[in-house]
GUSE-495987 format. One record per residue (C-alpha): residue number from 1; residue in three letters; x, y, z. Coordinates in steps of 0.05 Angstrom, whole numbers. Example, Ala and Ser with C-alpha at 12.3 -4.5 7.8 and 13.67 -1.06 7.14 Angstrom:
GUSE-495987
{1,ala,{246,-90,156}}
{2,ser,{273,-21,143}}
***
This chain:
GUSE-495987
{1,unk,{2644,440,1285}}
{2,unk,{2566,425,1287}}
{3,unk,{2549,479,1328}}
{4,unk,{2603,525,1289}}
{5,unk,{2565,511,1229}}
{6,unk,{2499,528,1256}}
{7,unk,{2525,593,1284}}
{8,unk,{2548,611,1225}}
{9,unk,{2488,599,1189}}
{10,unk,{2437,641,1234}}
{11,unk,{2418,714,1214}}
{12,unk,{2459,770,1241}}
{13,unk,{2420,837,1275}}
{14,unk,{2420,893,1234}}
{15,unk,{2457,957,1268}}
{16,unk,{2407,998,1308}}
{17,unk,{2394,1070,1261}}
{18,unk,{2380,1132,1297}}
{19,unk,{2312,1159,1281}}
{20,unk,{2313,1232,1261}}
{21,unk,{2247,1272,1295}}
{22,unk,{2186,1265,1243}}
{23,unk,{2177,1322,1193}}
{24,unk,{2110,1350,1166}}
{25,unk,{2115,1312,1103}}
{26,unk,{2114,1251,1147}}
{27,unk,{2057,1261,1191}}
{28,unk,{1998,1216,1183}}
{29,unk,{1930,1236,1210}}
{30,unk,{1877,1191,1228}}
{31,unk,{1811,1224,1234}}
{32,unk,{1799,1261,1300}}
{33,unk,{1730,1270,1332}}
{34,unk,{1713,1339,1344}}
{35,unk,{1720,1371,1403}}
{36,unk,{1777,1310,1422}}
{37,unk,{1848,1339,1442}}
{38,unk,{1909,1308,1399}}
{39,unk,{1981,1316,1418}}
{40,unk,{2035,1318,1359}}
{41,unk,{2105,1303,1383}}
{42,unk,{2178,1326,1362}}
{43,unk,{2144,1354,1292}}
{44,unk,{2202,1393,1259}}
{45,unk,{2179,1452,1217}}
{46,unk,{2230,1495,1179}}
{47,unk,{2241,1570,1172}}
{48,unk,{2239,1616,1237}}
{49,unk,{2204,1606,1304}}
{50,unk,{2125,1593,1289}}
{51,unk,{2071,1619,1341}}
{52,unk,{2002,1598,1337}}
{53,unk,{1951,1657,1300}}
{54,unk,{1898,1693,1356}}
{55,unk,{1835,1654,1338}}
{56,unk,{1768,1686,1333}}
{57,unk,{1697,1664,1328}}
{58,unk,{1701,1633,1268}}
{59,unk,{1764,1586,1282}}
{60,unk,{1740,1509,1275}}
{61,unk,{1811,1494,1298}}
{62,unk,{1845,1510,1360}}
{63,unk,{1912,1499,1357}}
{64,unk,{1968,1508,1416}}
{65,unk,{2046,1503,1419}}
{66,unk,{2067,1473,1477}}
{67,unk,{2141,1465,1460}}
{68,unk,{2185,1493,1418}}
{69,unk,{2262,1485,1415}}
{70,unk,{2315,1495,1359}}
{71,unk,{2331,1446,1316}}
{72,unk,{2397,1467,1266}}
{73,unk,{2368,1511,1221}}
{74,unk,{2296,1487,1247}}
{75,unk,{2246,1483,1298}}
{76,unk,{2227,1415,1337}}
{77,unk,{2142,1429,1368}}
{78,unk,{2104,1397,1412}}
{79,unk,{2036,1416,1382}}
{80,unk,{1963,1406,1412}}
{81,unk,{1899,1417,1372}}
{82,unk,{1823,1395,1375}}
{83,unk,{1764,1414,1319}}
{84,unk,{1704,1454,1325}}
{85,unk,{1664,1427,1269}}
{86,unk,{1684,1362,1224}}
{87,unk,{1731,1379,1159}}
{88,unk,{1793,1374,1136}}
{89,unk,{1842,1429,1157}}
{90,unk,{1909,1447,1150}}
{91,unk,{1943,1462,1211}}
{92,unk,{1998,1511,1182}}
{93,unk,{1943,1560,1163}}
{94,unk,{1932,1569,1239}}
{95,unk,{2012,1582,1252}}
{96,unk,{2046,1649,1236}}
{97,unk,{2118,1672,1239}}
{98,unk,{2148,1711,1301}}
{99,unk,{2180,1750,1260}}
{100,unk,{2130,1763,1199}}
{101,unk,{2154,1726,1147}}
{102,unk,{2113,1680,1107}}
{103,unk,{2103,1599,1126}}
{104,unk,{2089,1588,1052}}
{105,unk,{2150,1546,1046}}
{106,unk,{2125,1496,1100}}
{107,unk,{2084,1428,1070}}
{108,unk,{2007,1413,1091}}
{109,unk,{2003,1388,1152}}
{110,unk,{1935,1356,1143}}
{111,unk,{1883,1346,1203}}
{112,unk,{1817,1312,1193}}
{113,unk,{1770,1329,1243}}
{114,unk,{1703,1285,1241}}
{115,unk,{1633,1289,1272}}
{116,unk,{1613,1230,1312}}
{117,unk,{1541,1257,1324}}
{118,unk,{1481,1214,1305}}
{119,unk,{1437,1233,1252}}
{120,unk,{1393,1277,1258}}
{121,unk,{1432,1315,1313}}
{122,unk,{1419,1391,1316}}
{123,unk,{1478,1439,1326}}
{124,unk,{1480,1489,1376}}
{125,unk,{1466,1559,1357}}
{126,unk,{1532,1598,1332}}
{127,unk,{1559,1644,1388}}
{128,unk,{1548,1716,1361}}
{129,unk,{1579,1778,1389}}
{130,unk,{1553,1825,1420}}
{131,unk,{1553,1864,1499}}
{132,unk,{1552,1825,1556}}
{133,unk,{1483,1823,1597}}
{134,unk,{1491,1863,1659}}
{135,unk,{1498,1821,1722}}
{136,unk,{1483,1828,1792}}
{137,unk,{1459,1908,1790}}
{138,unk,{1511,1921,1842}}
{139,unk,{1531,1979,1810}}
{140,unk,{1462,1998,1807}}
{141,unk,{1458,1980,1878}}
{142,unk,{1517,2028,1889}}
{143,unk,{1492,2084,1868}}
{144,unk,{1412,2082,1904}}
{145,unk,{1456,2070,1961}}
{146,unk,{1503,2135,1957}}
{147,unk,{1430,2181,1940}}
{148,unk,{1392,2149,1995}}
{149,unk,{1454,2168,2038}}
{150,unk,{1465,2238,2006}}
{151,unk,{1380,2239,2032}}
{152,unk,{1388,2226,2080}}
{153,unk,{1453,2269,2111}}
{154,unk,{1409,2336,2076}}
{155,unk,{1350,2311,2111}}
{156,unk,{1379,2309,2172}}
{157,unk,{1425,2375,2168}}
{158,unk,{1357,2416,2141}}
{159,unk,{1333,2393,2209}}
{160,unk,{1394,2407,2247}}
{161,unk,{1391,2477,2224}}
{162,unk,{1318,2485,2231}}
{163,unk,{1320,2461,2300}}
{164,unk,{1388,2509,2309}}
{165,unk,{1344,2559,2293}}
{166,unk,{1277,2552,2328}}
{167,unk,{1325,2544,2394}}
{168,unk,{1362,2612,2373}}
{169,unk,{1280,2651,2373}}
{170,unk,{1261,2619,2429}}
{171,unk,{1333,2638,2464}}
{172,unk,{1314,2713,2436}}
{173,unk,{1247,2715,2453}}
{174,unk,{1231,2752,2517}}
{175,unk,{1196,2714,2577}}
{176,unk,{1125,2718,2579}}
{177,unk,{1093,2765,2628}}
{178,unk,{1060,2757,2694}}
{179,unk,{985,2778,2657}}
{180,unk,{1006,2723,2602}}
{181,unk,{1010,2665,2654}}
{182,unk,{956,2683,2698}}
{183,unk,{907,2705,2628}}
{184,unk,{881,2617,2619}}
{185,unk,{871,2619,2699}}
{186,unk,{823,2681,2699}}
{187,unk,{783,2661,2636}}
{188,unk,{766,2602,2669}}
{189,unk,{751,2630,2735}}
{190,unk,{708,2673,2698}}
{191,unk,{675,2627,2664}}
{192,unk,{663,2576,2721}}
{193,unk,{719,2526,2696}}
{194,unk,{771,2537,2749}}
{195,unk,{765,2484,2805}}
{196,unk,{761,2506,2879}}
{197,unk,{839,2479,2893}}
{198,unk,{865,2520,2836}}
{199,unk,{829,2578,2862}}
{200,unk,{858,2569,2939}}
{201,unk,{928,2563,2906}}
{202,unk,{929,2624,2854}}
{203,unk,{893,2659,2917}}
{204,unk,{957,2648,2958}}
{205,unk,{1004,2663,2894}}
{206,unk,{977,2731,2889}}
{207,unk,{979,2748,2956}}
{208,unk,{1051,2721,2968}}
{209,unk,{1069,2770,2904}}
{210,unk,{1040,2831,2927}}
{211,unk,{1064,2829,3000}}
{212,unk,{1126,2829,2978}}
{213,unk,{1124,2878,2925}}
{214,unk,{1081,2922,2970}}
{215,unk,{1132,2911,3033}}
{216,unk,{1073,2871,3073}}
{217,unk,{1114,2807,3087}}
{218,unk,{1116,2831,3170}}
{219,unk,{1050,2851,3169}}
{220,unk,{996,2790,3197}}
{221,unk,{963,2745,3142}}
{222,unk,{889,2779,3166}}
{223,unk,{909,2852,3163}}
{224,unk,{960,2836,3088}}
{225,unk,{904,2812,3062}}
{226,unk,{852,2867,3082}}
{227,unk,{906,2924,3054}}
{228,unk,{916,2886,2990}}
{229,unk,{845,2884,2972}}
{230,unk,{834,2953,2980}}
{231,unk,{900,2963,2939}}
{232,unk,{880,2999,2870}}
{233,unk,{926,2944,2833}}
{234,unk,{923,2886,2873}}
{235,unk,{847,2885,2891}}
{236,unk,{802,2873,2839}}
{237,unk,{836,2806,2820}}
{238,unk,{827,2788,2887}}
{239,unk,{764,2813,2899}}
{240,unk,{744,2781,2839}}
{241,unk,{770,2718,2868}}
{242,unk,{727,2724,2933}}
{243,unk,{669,2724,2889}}
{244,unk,{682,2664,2847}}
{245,unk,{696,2631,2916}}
{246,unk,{640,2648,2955}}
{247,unk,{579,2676,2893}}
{248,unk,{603,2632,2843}}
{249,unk,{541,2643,2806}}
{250,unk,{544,2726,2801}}
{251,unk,{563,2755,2745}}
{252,unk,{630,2797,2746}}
{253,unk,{623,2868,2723}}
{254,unk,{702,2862,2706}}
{255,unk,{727,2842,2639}}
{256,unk,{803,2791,2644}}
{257,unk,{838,2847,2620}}
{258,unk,{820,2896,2658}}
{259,unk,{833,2849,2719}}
{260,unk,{907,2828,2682}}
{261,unk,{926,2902,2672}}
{262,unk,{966,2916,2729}}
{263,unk,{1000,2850,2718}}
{264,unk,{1027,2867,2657}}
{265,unk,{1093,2897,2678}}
{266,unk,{1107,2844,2721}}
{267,unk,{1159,2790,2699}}
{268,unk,{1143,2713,2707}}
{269,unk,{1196,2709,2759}}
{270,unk,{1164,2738,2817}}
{271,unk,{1108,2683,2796}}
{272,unk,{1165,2632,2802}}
{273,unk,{1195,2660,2863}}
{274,unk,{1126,2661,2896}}
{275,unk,{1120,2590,2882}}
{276,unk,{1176,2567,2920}}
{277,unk,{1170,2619,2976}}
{278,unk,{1101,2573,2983}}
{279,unk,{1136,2521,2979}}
{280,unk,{1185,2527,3030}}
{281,unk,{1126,2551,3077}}
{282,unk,{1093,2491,3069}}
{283,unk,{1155,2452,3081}}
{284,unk,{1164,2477,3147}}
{285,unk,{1096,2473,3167}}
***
């Protein structure tokens, strides 16, 4: 009976209540430092779906919905916000409705941002707008690239064509004569320039020409050569060459082109087949 009594006596629990999400109205802010994130859960705000207004360079509040959901006639937000500069703010003025209607209906929802710098702190500089510094140069870069290249591609096709062309004259250009080849070899025989081996060999080209154009090549070496100096086209050169082999030191009554003139008609070819008939000679020998 005791312990009846006593049971009796103690204080019953009061039924659990269920809690409703917190309004606006109810919200109570402590004093935020700036720049400091804070979260505000299950916050019901009435009226139409809310998004958060495009901040701009003056916003000292950045605010950002992470949540919404419906809530009857309601919406239940997860909101997150931090402060720029110290003040007292109120977060609907940062909020806007989807679908353009006004939030004047909707209570303060007061946030008190607060600056924990020392005193005497200086601020930053406000960030101003303006263009963007260009970085890099690489479209600078770009484009000396592309005109050295462009350069260089007409450079080289000026060239090409020039060359093209300087091939294509000399291609045209007829060969040069027999009296143009042999013209630097008599000047300097003339003069006393030519040395004695150059004189034994152009000796032995002119010979080897004229017996062949004169029909000599049967005829002995001795008796070729005496017919060819007596020859009104093919002996004064060789005459001439006599003299600078054995009276270096007379003078020549001949001018070089008088001594070139019956060469003039003659091709370099028969210079060139000379040469090798020489050569061959010599080979066998």
């Amino acid at each position: 009976m005791f312990a009846a009594l006593l049971l009796s006596l103690a204080p019953q629990p009061c039924p659990a209540q269920p809690q409703d999400p917190t309004s606006a109205e109810e919200q109570v802010r402590d004093s935020i430092p700036v720049g400091v994130p804070r979260w505000s859960r299950e916050v019901v705000l009435d009226g139409s779906l809310l998004q958060v207004r495009p901040p701009d360079l003056e916003t000292a509040l950045i605010v950002r919905i992470d949540s919404a959901s419906p809530h009857g006639t309601a919406w239940r937000y997860d909101l997150e916000y931090y402060g720029l500069e110290p003040g007292s703010y109120d977060l609907v003025d940062f909020l806007r409705r989807e679908d353009g209607s006004g939030v004047v209906e909707l209570a303060p929802f007061t946030v008190i941002i607060e600056s924990h710098l020392p005193p005497g702190q200086i601020k930053p500089h406000p960030v101003s707008s303006g263009e963007t510094p260009e970085l890099g140069g690489y479209s600078t870069l770009c484009w000396a690239l592309g005109f050295l290249w462009l350069l260089g591609t007409g450079i080289w096709l000026f060239n090409s064509r020039r060359r093209a062309v300087l091939e294509r004259e000399r291609s045209d250009a007829p060969p040069p004569s027999l009296a143009e080849l042999l013209a630097p070899l008599v000047e300097r025989g003339i003069a006393g320039d030519l040395p004695v081996q150059e004189q034994a060999q152009l000796e032995l080209m002119l010979i080897a020409i004229w017996r062949k154009r004169l029909d000599l090549e049967d005829t002995g070496a001795a008796s070729a050569l005496e017919t060819l100096k007596a020859h009104p086209e093919a002996g004064p050169l060789l005459r001439e060459l006599e003299r600078w082999l054995h009276s270096p030191e007379a003078a020549s009554d001949l001018e070089p082109a008088e001594l070139l003139l019956p060469y003039r008609d003659l091709s370099a070819r028969e210079w060139d087949e000379a040469a090798r008939r020489l050569a061959s000679e010599q080979t066998v020998e």
